[in-house]
N, C-alpha and C positions, 0 to 999 in steps of 0.2 A: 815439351810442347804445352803439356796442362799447365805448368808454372808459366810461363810468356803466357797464355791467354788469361789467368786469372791476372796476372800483372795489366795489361792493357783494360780489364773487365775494371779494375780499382781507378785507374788513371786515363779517365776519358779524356784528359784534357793531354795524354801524351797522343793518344789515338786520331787529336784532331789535330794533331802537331803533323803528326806520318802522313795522314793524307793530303796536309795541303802540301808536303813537301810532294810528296806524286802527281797531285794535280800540278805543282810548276813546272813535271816534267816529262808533261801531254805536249808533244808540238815542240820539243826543243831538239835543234841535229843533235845528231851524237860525233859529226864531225867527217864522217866518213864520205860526205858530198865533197863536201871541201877539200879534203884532202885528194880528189881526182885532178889528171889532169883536165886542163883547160879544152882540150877538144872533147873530152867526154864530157864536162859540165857543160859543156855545149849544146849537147845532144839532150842530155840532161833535158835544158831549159827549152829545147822544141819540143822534147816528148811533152813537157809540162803546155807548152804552148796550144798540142792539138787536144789535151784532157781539158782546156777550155774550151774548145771548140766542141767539144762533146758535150760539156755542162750546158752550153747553150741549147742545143738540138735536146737535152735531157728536159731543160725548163719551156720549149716550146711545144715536148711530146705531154707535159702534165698539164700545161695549158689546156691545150685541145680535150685533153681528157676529161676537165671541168669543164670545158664546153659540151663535149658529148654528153655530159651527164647530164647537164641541166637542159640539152633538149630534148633529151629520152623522158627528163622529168616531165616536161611537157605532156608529152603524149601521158603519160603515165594519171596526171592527177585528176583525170574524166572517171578516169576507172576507180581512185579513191572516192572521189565524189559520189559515184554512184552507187561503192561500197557503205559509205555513212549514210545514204541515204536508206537502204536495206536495214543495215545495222539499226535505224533510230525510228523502223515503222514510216516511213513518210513514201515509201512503192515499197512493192513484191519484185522479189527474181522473176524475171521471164521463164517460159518453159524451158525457152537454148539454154538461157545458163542454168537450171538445175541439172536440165542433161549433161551439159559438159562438166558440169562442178562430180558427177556421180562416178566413183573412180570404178576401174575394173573389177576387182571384189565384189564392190556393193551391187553392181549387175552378176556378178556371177550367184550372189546369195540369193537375189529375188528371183533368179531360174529356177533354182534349185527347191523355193518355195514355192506352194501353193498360193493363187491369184488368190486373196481372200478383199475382199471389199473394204472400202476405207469409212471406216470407224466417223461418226461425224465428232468432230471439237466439243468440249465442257463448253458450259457460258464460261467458264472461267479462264480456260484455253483461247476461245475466241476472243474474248477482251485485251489478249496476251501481246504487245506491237513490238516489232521489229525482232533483235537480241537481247537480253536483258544480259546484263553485266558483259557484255564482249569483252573489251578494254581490259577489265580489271580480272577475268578469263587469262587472258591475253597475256599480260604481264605478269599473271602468276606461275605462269610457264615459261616463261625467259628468267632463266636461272641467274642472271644478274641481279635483274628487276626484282625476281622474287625475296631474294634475303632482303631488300631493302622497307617492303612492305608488312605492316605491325598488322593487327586486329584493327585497330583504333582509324588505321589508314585506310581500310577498307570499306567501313561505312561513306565515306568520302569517296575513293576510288571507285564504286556503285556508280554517280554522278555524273562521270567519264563518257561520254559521247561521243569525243572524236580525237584522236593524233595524227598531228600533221608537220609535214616539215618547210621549209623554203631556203631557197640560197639567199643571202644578202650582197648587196651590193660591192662592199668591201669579200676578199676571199673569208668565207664562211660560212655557218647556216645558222636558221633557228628552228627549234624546237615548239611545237606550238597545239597546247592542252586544254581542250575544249570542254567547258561540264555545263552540266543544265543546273535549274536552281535546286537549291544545297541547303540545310541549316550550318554550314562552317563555315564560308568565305562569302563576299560580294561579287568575286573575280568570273566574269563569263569565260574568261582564256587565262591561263599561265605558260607565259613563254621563259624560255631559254636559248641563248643565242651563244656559240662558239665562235672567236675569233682567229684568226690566224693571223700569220706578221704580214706585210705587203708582199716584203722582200725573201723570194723562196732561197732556200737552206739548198744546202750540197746537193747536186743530183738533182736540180730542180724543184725538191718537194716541197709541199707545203707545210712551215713550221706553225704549231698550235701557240696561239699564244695566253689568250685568259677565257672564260666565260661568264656572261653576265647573266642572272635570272631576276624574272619580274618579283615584286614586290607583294604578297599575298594578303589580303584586307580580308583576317579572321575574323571572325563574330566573337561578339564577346562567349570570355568563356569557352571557346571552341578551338584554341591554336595548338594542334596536332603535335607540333615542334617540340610544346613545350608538357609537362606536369608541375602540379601543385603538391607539393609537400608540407605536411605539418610537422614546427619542429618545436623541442620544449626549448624556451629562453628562461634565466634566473636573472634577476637582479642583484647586481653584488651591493649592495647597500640595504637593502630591505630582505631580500632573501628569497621574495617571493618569485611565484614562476608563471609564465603563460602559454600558451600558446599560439603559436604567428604561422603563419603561410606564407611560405616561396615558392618561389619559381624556378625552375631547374631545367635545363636542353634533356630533350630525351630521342630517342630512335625514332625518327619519322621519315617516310618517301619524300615529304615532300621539303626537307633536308636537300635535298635533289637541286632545287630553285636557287638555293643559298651557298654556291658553289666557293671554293676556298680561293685567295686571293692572296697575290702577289706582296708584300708589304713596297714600305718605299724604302729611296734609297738611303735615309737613314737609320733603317731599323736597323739594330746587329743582331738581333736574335732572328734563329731559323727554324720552325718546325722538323723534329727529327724524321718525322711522316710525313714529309711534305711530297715527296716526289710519290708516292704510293699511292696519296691521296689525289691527286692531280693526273694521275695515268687514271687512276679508278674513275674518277670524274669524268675525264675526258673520255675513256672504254664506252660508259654507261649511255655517251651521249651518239656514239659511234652505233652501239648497240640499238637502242631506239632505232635511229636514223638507217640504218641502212637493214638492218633485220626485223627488227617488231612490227614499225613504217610497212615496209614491200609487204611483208608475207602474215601481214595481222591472223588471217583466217587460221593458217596451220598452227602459230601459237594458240589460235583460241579451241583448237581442235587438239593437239597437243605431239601433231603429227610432225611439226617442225625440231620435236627433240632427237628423232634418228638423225637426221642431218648437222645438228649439232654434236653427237658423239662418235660418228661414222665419218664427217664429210661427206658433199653430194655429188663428189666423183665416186665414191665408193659405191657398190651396189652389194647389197649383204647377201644378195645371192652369188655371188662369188665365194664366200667362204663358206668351209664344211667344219662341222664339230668335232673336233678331237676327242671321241672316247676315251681315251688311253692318257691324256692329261689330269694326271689327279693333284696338280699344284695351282688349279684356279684359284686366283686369292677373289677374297671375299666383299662383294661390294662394298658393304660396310665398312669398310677401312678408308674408304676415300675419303671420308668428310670426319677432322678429331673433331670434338668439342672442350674449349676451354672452359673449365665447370668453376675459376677466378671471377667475381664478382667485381666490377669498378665500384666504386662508390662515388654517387655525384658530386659529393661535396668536394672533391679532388678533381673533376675534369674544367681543366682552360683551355683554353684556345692561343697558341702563340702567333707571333707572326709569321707568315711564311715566303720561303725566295721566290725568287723569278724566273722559277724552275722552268722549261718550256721542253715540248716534243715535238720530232721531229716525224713529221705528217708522213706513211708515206702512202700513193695514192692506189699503188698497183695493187690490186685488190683479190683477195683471195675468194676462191670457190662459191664460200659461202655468202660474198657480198661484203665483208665487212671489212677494214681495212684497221692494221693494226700498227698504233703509236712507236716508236722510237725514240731514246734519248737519242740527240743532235749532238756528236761528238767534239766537231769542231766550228760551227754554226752559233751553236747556242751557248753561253757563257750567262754566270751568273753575275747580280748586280753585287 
């Protein structure tokens, strides 16, 4: 077995030999239809007859379901509204909402204390409007969001004012990032918009097809994307040597905008990452949109991570501690670190397929709804 894997590990090009012969043999009979009698392929082809009949009813139930959503959205974006307007100093919560915002606990702890009078504000405190960093609060507690954010991102991400989302007219949404003025871009808004195909995939659902993000108008000097490097150059004729400055891609959020792209159909190269990258992409924008979006407060509270490790059908008071378990493995194990360095001067970019996923819309627990490769749907160029 260790020799066949180092042999494929040496001859990658036998490796992409084996799969395309498997991928020609997705979808082919193996003969065993055919070989029935005529009354049973018969039967056959009606039972196939009503599983369209079912596709239909399956792509008329996701319909409606984007319907539903987008007029629950409705109702829903008053009460965004009037969350940015809090968040950004421009009104105070009414008295209702801080009482109903005040969960059971936090009434039980001020029973339990003595009434002592309220302290009046610093000039400093007073001068203090709205939330200060919400947003960027916010997204450094959605554990996707957060790996994707540097130091360097965060003076920027400060800036952040408002996330928001909208359906677009064609099946899809956008993404849409609100900052006030900034020393690093011009941009009042940076959107991102996900598309899907027209034409819904197996089961009615909706296939992902690319995403597009705006165009970022950095200050000079200021584009987060990238670093400058100083490197030594010689002269092969003279000898002598200097000093020059490049420019280099480096780790930024807003990496985010600049989403990976399908090449055409003449490209023959394929990123080997391509599919990885494109679920990521697409997760991230999934993630916003129906988690960060709805429930900003609890990420900015950081109350919304039980529900991310638990699920919010689960109630942790249903479970008791095992004393007697002495094999709890150790948090720490969850996350390795590759402590391998890339070196910039080796990172390109190839072109990548026309990979696509297959959407689907029934949505779990937590709001989020999670990608799918499209088995027989989706076919590459």
């Amino acid at each position: 077995m260790a020799a066949a894997a180092s042999a494929f590990a040496k001859n990658p090009a036998l490796v992409s030999l084996i799969q395309g012969r498997l991928g020609s043999l997705v979808g082919r009979s193996s003969g065993y239809i055919e070989s029935l009698p005529l009354p049973v392929r018969r039967r056959v082809a009606g039972l196939k007859g009503i599983q369209k009949e079912h596709a239909k009813l399956e792509a008329e139930f996701q319909e409606e379901v984007l319907q539903l959503e987008k007029k629950y959205f409705q109702k829903f974006t008053p009460l965004y509204q009037r969350r940015s307007n809090i968040v950004n100093g421009a009104v105070e919560p009414t008295e209702a909402e801080i009482e109903a915002g005040k969960s059971d606990e936090e009434e039980k702890d001020e029973d339990k204390e003595e009434i002592q009078p309220e302290a009046e504000p610093s000039a400093e405190e007073s001068k203090m409007t709205g939330v200060p960093e919400f947003w960027l609060s916010a997204m450094k507690n959605q554990i996707s969001l957060a790996d994707m954010i540097t130091d360097r991102d965060e003076e920027a991400l400060k800036h952040l004012i408002d996330i928001r989302m909208e359906y677009l007219d064609r099946p899809g949404f956008r993404l849409i990032f609100e900052f006030s003025e900034n020393e690093f871009f011009t941009n009042k808004t940076i959107s991102k918009a996900y598309f899907y195909q027209e034409e819904s995939g197996y089961g009615g659902d909706f296939i992902y097809d690319h995403a597009e993000g705006d165009k970022i108008e950095w200050k000079a000097d200021k584009d987060l994307t990238v670093r400058v490097e100083s490197k030594k150059q010689r002269n092969r004729s003279t000898k002598q040597t200097r000093i020059v400055k490049v420019t280099v891609p480096t780790e930024s959020f807003f990496n985010f905008f600049s989403p990976p792209k399908p090449p055409g159909e003449d490209d023959d190269t394929v990123a080997s990452d391509i599919e990885e990258r494109l679920e990521l992409d697409y997760q991230l924008g999934e993630d916003i949109k129906e988690k960060l979006i709805p429930r900003a407060i609890d990420w900015f509270t950081g109350e919304a991570l039980q529900f991310e490790e638990l699920g919010e059908d689960i109630d942790p008071e249903d479970f008791e501690e095992d004393e007697d378990d002495e094999d709890e493995d150790d948090g720490d194990d969850r996350r390795s670190e590759d402590g391998d360095e890339e070196s910039d001067e080796d990172v390109c970019f190839t072109p990548q397929s026309s990979y696509q996923f297959h959407i689907n819309t029934d949505h779990n627990q937590d709001g989020s709804s999670k990608p799918k490769k499209e088995a027989a749907e989706c076919k590459t160029s």
